[in-house]
C-alpha positions in Angstrom: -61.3 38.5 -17.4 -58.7 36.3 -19.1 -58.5 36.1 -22.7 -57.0 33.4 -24.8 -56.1 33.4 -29.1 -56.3 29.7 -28.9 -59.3 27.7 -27.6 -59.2 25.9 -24.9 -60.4 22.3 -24.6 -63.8 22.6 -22.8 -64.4 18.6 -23.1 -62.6 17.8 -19.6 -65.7 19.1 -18.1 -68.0 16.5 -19.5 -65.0 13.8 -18.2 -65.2 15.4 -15.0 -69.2 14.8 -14.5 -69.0 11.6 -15.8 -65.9 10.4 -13.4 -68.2 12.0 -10.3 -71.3 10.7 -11.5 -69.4 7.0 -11.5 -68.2 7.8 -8.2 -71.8 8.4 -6.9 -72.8 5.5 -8.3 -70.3 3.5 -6.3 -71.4 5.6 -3.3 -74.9 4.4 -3.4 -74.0 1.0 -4.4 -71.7 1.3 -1.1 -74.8 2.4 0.6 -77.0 -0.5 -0.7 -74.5 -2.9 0.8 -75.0 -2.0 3.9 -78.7 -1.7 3.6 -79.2 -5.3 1.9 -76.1 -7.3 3.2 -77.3 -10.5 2.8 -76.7 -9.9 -1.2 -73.2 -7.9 0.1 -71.3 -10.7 -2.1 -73.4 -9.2 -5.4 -73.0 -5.9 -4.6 -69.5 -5.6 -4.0 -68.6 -7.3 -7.5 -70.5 -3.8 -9.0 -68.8 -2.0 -6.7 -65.1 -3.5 -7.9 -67.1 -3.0 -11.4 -67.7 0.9 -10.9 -63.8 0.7 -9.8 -62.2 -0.5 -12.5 -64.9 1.9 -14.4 -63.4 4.7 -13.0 -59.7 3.6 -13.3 -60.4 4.1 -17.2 -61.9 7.2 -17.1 -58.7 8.5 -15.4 -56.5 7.3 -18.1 -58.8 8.7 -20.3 -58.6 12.2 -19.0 -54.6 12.0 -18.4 -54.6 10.4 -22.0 -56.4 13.5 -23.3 -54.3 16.0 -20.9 -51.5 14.7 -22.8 -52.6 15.6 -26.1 -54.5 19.0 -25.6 -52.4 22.1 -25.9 -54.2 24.6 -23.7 -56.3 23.1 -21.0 -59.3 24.9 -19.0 -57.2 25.1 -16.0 -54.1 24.5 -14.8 -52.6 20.7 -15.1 -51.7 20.1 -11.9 -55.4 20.7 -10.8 -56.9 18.4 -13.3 -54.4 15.9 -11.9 -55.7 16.7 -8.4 -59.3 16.5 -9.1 -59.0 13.3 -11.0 -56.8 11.7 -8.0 -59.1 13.0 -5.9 -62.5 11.2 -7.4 -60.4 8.5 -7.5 -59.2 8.1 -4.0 -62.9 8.0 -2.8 -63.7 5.3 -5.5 -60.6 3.5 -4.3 -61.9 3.6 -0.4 -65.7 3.2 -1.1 -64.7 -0.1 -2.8 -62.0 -1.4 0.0 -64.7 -0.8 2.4 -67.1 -3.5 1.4 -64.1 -5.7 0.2 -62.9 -5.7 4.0 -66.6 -5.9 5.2 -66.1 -9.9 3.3 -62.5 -9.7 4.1 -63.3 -9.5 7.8 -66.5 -11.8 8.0 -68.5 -9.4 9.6 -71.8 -10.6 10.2 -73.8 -7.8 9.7 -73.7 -3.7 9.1 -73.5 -1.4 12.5 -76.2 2.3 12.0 -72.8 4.2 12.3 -71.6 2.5 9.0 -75.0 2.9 7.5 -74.6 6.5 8.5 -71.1 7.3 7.1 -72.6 5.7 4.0 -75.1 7.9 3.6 -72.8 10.9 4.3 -70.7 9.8 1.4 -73.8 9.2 -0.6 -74.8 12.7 0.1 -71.1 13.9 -0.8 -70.7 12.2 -3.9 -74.0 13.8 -4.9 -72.7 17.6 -4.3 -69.6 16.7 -6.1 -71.6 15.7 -9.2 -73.7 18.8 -8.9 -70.7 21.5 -8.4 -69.0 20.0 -11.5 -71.4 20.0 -13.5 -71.4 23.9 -13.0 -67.8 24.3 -13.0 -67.5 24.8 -16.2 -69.0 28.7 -15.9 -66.3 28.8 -12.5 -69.5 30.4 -10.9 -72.5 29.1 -8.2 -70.0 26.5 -7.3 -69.3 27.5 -3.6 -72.7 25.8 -2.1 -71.6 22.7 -3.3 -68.2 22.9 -1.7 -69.5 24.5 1.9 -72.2 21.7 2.0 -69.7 19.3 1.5 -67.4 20.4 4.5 -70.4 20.4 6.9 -71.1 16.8 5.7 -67.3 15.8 6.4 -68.1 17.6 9.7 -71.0 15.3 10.5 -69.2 12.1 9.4 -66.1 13.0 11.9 -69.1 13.5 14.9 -71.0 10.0 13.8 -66.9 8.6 13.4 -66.1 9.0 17.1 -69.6 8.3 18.5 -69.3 5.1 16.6 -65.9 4.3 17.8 -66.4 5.2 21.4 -69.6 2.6 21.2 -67.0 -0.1 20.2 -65.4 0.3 23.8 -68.7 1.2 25.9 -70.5 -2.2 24.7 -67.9 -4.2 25.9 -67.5 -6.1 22.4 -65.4 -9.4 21.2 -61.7 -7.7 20.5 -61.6 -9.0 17.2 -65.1 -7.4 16.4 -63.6 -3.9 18.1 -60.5 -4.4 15.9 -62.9 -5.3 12.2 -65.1 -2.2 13.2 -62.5 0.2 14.3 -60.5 -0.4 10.3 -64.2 0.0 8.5 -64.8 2.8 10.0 -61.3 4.3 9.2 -62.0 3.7 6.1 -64.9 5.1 5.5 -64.2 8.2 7.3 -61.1 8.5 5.0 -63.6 8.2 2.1 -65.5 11.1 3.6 -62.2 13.1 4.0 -61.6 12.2 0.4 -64.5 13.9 -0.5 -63.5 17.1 1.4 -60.0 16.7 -0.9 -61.9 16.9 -3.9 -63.9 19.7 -2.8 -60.7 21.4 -1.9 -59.3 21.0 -5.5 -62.6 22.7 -7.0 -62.5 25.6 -4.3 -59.0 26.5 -5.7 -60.2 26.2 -9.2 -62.4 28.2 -8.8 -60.4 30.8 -6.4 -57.9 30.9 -9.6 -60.3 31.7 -12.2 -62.7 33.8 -9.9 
């Protein structure tokens, strides 16, 4: 066990929950999109909403990380956790802003899917911080979200081979193929941020 004269600044953890909480937000709002596109033009301004939300939050943490002396771990992972959230906030948003970008008509199950994994990502993420402040009964979170990144990759393929099978417009091929890249970067994204936590908690273990 490691002991410290000075005390370290446990207030990152409550910046952490609420940075993944914002980021599930976005993820269901991403998910809503989908589900009720014909108010996708609505939804997406939250979305860019819950972005810029999230842009301060980070400045907020690195403006604290700046100012606090001895930190609960080490810098460089708070910089990667907080890169990390954002990155999938980042991607969550570009996928609904190239759903209008593109003019696609209407959402495919496989993006509906992918949504949901995110969703269901975004929702461990929230969970696991909120315990990592004890560094223990964190590893569910981080296993369940590698199976989920697991699933996304299967429903990412399936979806993409369908593009070819169906004999689809090229442009449509083209629009689908870069949504779903996206959204199975966001879903990799997710897996990142798992990552940082897993070695957080390796550290302090």
């Amino acid at each position: 066990m490691r002991f410290s004269l000075i005390p370290r600044e446990t207030k990152f953890f409550d910046m952490f929950v609420e940075d993944a909480r914002n980021v599930l937000t976005a993820a269901r709002l991403l998910e809503q999109f989908f589900r009720n596109y014909d108010d996708r033009e609505r939804l997406a301004s939250q979305l860019l909403d819950a972005e810029h939300a999230g842009d301060q939050m980070s400045h907020e943490i690195g403006r604290k990380l700046e100012s606090t002396f001895v930190t609960p771990f080490d810098r460089e992972d708070i910089h990667a956790l907080i890169s990390r959230l954002d990155d999938i906030l980042d991607l969550i948003e570009e996928v609904a802003d190239t759903c209008i970008l593109y003019n696609i008509d209407a959402p495919t199950p496989a993006a509906i899917q992918q949504a949901e994994i995110i969703v269901r990502q975004c929702e461990q993420l929230a969970e696991g911080l909120g315990k990592l402040r004890t560094f223990k009964g964190v590893d569910p979170f981080w296993i369940e979200i590698h199976r989920l990144e697991n699933e996304g990759d299967r429903i990412a393929r399936q979806a993409v081979a369908e593009l070819f099978k169906q004999g689809q417009d090229t442009m449509d091929v083209i629009k689908w193929k870069d949504v779903y890249a996206l959204l199975e970067k966001a879903i990799d994204s997710a897996e990142d941020a798992a990552n940082v936590i897993e070695r957080i908690v390796v550290k302090h273990a």
